[in-house]
Each structure stands twice: as structure tokens, then as C-alpha cells.
C-alpha positions as MATLAB code, in Angstrom:
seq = 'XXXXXXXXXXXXXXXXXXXXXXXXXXXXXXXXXXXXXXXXXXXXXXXXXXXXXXXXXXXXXXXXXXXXXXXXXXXXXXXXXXXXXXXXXXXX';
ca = [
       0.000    0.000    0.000;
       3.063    2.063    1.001;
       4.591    1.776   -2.499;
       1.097    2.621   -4.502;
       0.975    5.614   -2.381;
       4.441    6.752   -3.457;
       3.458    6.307   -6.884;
       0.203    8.297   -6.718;
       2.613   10.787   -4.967;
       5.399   10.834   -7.635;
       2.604   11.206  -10.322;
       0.598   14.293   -8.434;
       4.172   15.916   -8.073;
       4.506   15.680  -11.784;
       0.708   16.876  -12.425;
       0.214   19.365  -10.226;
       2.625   21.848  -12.636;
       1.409   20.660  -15.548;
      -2.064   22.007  -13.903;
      -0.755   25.240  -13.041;
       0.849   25.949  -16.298;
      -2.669   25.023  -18.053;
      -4.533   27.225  -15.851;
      -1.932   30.087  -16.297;
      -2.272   29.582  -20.395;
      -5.947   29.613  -19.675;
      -5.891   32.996  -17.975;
      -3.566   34.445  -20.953;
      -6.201   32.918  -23.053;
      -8.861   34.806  -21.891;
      -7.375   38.262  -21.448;
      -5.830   38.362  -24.913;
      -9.794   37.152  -26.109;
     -11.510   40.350  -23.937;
      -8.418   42.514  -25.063;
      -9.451   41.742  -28.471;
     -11.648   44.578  -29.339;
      -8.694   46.386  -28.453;
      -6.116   45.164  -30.577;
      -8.601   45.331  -33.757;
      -8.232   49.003  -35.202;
     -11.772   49.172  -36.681;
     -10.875   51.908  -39.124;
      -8.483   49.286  -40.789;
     -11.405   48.247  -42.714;
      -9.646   44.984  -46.014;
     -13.109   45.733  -47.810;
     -12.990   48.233  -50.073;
     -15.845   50.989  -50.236;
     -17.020   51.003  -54.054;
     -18.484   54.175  -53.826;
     -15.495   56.181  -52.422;
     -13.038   54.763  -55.621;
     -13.309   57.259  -58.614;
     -13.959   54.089  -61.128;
     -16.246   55.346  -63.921;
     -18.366   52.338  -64.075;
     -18.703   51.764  -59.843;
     -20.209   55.961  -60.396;
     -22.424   54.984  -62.957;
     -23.665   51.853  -60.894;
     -24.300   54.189  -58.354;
     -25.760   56.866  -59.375;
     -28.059   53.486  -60.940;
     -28.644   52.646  -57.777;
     -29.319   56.222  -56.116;
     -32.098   56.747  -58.963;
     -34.136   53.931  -57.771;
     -37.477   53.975  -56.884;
     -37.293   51.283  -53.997;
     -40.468   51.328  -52.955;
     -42.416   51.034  -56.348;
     -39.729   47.897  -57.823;
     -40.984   45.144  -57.997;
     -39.372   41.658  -56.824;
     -38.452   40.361  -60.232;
     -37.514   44.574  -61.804;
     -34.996   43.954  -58.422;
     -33.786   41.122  -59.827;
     -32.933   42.168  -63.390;
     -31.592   45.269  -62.021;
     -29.458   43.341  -59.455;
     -28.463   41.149  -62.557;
     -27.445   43.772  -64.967;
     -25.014   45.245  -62.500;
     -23.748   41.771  -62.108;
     -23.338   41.869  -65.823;
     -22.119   45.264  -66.049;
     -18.991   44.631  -63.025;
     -18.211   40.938  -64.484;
     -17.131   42.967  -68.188;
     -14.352   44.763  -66.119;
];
């Protein structure tokens, strides 16, 4: 019984800092996850804005799009429209 309880000793002893380490990685874990938010510059935007780019054709598909009557298209008008500016970026 003696020598199972060294064992069971010898293993803890070996354990224990394995433990602590986890639980220390855990708790670096977490505060680089809520710290998160601040790390991410949210004016570092990878998607570009296709109405601030001076491309002739993205003006003309907006000023398209500004001209629209939303409220009096009707499902299947939205979907030719949405299609011809499919159409119309796909040539480029």
C-alpha cells in the first residue's frame, strides 16, 4: 500500500505543474480574447468601399442605384436590375 501511495505521490508531483501551467495559459487565453476589441483598429477596414473609388463604371452603378425607386420595384424589376449590375462589373 506504502509503495502505490508513493506512486500516486510521484505522479501528483509531476501533475500538479502541468495544472498550473494550463490554468496560467488559460488565464492568458482569456485576457488576450476580452483585449481583443482592443487590438482590432476598426478603421483598418480589407473591404474596399465602391463608392469612395473614382472608377467610372462603380459611379455609374451608383448613381443606378441612387435613382431607384425602392419602394415602387418590384421583386423580379430587383432582380434584373441586381443582374445587370452583375453583368455590367463581371465585363471589367
Amino acid at each position: 500500500m506504502k509503495e502505490v501511495r508513493k506512486r500516486i505521490d510521484k505522479i501528483d508531483s509531476q501533475i500538479l505543474p502541468l495544472m498550473v501551467k494550463r490554468s496560467q495559459l488559460v488565464n492568458i487565453a482569456l485576457s488576450l480574447k476580452t483585449r481583443k476589441s482592443e487590438i482590432i483598429d476598426p478603421d483598418s477596414s480589407l473591404q474596399l468601399n465602391m463608392f469612395e473609388i473614382d472608377d467610372p463604371l462603380l459611379l455609374e452603378i451608383r448613381e443606378q442605384i441612387n435613382s431607384l425607386e425602392i419602394d415602387e420595384i418590384k421583386p423580379i424589376e430587383a432582380l434584373m436590375i441586381l443582374n445587370e449590375l452583375r453583368r455590367k462589373l463581371s465585363k471589367n
